[in-house]
C-alpha positions in Angstrom: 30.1 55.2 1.3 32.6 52.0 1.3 30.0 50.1 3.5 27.5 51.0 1.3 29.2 49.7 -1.8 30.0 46.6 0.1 26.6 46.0 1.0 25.5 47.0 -2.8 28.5 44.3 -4.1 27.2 41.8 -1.5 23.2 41.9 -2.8 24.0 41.5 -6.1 25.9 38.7 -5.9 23.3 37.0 -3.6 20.8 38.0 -6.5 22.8 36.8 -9.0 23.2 33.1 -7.1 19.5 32.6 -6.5 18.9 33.6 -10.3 21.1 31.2 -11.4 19.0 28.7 -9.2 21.7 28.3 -6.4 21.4 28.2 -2.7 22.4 31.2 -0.5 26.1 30.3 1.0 24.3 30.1 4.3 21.9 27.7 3.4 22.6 24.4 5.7 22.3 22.3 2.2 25.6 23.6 1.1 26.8 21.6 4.6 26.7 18.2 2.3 30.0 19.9 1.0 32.0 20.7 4.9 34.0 18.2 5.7 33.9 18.6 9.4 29.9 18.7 9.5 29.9 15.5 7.4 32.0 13.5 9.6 30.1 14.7 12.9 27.0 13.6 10.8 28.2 10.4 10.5 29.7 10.1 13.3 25.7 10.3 14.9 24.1 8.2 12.2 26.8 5.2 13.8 25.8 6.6 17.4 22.3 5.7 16.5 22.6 2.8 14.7 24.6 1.1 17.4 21.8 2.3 20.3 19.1 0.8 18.1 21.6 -2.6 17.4 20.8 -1.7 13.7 23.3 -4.4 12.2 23.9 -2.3 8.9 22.6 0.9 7.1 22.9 2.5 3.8 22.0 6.0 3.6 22.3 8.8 1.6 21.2 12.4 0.2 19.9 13.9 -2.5 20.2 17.5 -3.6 19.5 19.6 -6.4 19.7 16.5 -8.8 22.3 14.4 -7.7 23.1 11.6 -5.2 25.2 14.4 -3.3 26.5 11.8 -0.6 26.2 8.3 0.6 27.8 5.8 3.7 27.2 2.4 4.3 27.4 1.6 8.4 27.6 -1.7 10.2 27.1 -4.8 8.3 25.0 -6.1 5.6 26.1 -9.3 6.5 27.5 -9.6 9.9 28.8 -13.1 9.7 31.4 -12.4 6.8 32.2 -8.4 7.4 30.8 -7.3 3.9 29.4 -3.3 4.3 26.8 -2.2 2.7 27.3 0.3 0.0 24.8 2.7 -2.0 24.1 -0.5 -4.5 23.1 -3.3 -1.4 19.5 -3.7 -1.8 17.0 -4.3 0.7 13.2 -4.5 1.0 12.0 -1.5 1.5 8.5 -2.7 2.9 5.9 0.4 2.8 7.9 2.5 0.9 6.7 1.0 -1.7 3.0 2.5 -0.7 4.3 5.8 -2.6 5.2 3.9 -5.7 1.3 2.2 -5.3 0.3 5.8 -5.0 1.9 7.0 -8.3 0.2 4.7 -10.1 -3.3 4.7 -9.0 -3.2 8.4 -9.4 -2.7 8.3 -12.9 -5.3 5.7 -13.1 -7.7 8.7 -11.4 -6.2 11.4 -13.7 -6.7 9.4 -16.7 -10.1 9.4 -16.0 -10.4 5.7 -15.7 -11.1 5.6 -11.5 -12.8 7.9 -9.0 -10.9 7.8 -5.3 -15.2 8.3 -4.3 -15.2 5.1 -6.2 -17.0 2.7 -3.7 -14.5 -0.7 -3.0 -17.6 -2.9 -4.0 -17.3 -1.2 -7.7 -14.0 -3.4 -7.6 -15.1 -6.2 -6.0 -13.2 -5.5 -3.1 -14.1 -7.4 0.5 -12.7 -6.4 3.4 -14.0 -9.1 5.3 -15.5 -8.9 8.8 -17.7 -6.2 9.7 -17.0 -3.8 6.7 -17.1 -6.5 3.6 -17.7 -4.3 1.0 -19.6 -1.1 2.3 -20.9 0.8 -0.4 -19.6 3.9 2.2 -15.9 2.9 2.2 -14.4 4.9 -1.1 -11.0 4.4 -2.7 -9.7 7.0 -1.1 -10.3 5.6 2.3 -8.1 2.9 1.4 -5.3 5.3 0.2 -5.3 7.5 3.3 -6.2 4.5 5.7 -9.2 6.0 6.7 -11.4 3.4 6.2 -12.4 1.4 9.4 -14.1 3.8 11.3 -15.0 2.9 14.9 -17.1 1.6 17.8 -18.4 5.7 18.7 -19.0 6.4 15.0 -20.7 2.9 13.5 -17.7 2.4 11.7 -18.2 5.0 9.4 -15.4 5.8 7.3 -13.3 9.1 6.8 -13.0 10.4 10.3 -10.0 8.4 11.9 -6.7 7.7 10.5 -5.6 4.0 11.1 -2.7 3.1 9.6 -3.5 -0.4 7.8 -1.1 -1.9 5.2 -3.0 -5.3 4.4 -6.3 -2.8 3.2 -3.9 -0.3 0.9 -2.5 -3.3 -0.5 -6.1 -4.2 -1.5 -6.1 -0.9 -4.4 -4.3 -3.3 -6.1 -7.5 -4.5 -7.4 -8.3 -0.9 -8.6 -5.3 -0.4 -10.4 -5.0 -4.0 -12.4 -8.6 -3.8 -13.7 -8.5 -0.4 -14.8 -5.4 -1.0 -16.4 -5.4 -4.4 -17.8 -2.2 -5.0 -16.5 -0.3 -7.0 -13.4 0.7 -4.2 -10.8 4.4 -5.3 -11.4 4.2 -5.0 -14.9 2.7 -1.0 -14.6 5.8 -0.9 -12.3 8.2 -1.8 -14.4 7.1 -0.3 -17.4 6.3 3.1 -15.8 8.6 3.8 -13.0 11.1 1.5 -12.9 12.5 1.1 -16.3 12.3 4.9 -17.1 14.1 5.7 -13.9 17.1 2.9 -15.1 16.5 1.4 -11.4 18.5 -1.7 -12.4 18.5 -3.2 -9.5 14.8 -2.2 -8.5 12.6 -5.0 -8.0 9.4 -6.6 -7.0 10.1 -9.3 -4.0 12.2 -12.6 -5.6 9.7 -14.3 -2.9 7.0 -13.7 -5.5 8.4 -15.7 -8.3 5.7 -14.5 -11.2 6.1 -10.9 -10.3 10.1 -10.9 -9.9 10.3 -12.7 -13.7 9.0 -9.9 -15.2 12.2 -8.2 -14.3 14.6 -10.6 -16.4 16.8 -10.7 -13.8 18.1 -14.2 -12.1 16.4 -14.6 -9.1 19.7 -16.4 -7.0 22.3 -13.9 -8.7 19.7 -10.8 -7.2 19.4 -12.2 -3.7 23.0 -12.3 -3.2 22.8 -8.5 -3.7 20.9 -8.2 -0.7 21.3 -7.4 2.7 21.0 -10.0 4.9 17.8 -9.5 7.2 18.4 -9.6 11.0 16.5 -8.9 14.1 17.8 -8.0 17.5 16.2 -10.2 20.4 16.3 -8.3 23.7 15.3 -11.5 25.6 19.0 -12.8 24.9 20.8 -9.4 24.1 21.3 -10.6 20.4 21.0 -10.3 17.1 20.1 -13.1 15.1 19.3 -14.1 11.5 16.0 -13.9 10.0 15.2 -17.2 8.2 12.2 -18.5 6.4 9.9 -15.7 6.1 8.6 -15.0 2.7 7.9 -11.4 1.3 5.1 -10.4 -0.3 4.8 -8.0 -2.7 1.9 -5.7 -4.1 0.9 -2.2 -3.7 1.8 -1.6 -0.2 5.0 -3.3 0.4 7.7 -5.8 -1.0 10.0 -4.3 -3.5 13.3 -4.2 -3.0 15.9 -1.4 -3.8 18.5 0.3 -2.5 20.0 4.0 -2.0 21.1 4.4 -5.7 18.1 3.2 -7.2 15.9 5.3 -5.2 18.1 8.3 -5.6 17.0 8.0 -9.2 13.4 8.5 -7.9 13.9 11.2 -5.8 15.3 13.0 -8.2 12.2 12.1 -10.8 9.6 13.2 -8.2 12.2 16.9 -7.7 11.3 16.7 -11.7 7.5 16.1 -11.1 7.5 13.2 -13.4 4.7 10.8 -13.5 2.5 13.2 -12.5 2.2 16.9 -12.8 3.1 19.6 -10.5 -0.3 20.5 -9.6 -0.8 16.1 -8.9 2.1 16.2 -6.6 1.0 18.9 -4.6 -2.3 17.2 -4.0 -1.3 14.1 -3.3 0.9 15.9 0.0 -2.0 17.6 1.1 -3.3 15.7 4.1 -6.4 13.9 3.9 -9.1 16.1 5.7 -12.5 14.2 7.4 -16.0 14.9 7.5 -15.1 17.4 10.2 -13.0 19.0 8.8 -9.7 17.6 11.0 -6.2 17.2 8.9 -5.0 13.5 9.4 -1.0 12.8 8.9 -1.4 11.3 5.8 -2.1 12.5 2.0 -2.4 10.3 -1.1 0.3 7.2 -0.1 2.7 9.6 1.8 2.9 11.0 5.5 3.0 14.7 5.6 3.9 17.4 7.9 5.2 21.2 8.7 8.6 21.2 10.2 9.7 25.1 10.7 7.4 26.3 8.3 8.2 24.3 5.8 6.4 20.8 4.2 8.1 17.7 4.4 7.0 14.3 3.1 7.9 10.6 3.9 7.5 7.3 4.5 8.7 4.8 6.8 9.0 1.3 5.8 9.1 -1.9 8.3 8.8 -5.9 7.7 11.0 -9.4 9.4 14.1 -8.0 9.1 14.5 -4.7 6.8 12.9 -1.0 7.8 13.6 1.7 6.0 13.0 6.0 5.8 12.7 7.6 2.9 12.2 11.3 3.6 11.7 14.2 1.4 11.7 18.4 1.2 10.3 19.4 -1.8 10.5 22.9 -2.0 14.6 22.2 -1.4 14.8 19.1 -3.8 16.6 17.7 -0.6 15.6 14.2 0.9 17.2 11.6 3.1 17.3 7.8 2.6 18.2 5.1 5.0 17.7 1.4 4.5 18.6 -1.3 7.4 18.8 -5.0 7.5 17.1 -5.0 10.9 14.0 -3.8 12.2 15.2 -0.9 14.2 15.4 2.1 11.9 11.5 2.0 12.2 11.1 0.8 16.2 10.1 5.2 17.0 7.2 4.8 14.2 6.0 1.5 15.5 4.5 0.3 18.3 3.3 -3.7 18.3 1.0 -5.0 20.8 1.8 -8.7 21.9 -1.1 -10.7 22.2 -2.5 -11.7 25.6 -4.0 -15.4 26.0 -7.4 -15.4 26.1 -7.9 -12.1 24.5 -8.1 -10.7 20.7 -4.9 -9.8 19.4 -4.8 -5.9 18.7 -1.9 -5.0 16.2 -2.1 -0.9 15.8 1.6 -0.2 14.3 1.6 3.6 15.1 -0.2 3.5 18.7 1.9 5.3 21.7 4.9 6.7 18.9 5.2 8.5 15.8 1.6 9.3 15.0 2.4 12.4 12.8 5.7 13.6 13.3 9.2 12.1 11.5 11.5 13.8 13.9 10.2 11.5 16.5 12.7 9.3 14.9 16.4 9.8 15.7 18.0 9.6 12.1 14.8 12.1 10.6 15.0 14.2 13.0 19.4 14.2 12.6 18.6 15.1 9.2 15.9 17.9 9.3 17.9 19.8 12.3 21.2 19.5 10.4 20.0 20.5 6.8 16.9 22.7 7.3 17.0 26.2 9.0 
């Protein structure tokens, strides 16, 4: 009769915690508060950012509504010892796809563009053999669907090819059905609600980053510096000269704060509604009926059951993760001022003289799965069941 009181004590309690909207003391969330597990999670994260020479990384976790912890690693700037903190910024190159995302999307909801939209309705060339085929659709663009191949005439819909330049292009969507600059939607719809202070479109594009307010030399000193490790050489050297774009598809600049903020506003469906969000993980499905990895301007997945969503981001320099569990408001950021954090999603292939250069950034790695990558899948085995 004691046991059965116990157990009868012990229910109600755990009823009581998961009305109140908290997580079951077993849940491998509440390990952001163990002491022990944090330190052996660091202690990994610097395991891998040494094996990938990542010169410095700022990471951190978001939980149930809060920025629930943060380390900086390594260097932001190697040459005078400065480590980075939750406030360094760095570009955070195709990240920024899920921010184009949001924004087109409310474009489509509003009623004022169709993803079946053809890309000729926006005068949209992509040059080469597809120009502007009336059979390549918005959402082709969005789910980087859109060049088809030799075995299918090119036809759109039925392979996914990862292209950044051609996402970038729904730029042209989104300014002319909403009469205004893409970084002036940004700021006014995302950014500035969201207080990301120190959120920005590239400083390399000048027009774009004035928008902001913000002086352009004060903001770069905020950044990480960009690196990249030369294996010809065993070293890491500075990255100098390279300009970063900006647009739809890549080129803002945040860092682990900031984009806490987001997190937290897509745990919140903001911007869109509930209903929006969850179609815009769903993965893209072909003419045959085949799920790709890829939704509406986010990788998606199964891991144990569960969904998870992300995005990688890589450019000279800077790559950076940005992963997300929405059924557990949890998600993982890491930004680095190198390269490396992305080298398990991307695969480049060198040119050979005398032959046409082939560049497919996710052939012989990732394809569709995040824990190919040492720091996701650190994070999904420590925090998910």
């Amino acid at each position: 009769m004691h046991q059965k009181s116990i157990l009868l004590t012990s229910l109600l309690i755990l009823t009581a915690a998961l009305a109140a909207g908290q997580q079951p003391v077993g849940d491998k969330a509440s390990r952001l508060r163990d002491t022990a597990f944090i330190f052996s999670f660091r202690q990994k994260i610097e395991q891998f950012r040494q094996r990938y020479h990542i010169p410095g990384l700022s990471a951190g976790i978001v939980y149930n509504g809060k920025l629930a912890w943060c380390q900086g690693f390594g260097f932001a700037d190697v040459e005078n010892g400065i480590v980075p903190d939750e406030h360094t910024n760095f570009q955070i190159a195709s990240v920024t796809k899920t921010f184009g995302a949001i924004l087109l999307m409310q474009q489509v909801y509003a009623g004022k563009v169709s993803l079946d939209d053809p890309i000729s309705k926006y005068r949209i060339n992509l040059g080469a053999r597809w120009g502007s085929d009336p059979r390549i659709k918005l959402k082709h663009l969005l789910t980087h669907t859109a060049a088809g191949n030799d075995f299918n005439g090119f036809k759109p819909g039925y392979k996914f090819i990862y292209n950044g330049g051609w996402y970038g292009r729904l730029e042209e969507t989104i300014t002319q059905s909403a009469g205004q600059s893409f970084a002036q939607l940004l700021l006014d719809r995302i950014i500035r609600p969201l207080d990301m202070t120190q959120t920005a479109p590239s400083p390399d594009d000048t027009a774009a980053f004035r928008l902001t307010g913000l002086d352009s030399a004060a903001y770069v000193k905020t950044m990480a510096i960009p690196y990249d490790w030369l294996k010809k050489g065993n070293k890491l050297v500075r990255v100098k000269g390279f300009r970063y774009g900006f647009g739809p598809a890549a080129g803002m600049v945040s860092n682990v704060a900031d984009l806490a903020k987001y997190a937290i506003a897509i745990d919140e469906r903001k911007f869109l509604s509930s209903d929006q969000w969850d179609t815009m993980w769903m993965p893209f499905v072909t003419p045959k009926g085949e799920k790709i990895q890829y939704g509406q301007g986010w990788f998606t997945m199964r891991y144990k059951g569960e969904r998870v969503v992300w995005h990688t981001g890589w450019w000279m320099g800077y790559s950076a993760l940005f992963l997300k569990v929405p059924d557990r408001n949890l998600t993982f950021i890491a930004l680095a001022n190198s390269q490396d954090l992305s080298r398990p999603f991307y695969h480049i292939v060198q040119p050979i003289p005398g032959f046409i250069a082939r560049y497919d950034p996710l052939k012989k790695n990732l394809k569709d799965r995040v824990d190919a990558s040492d720091f996701g899948r650190l994070f999904l085995e420590s925090f998910m069941h």
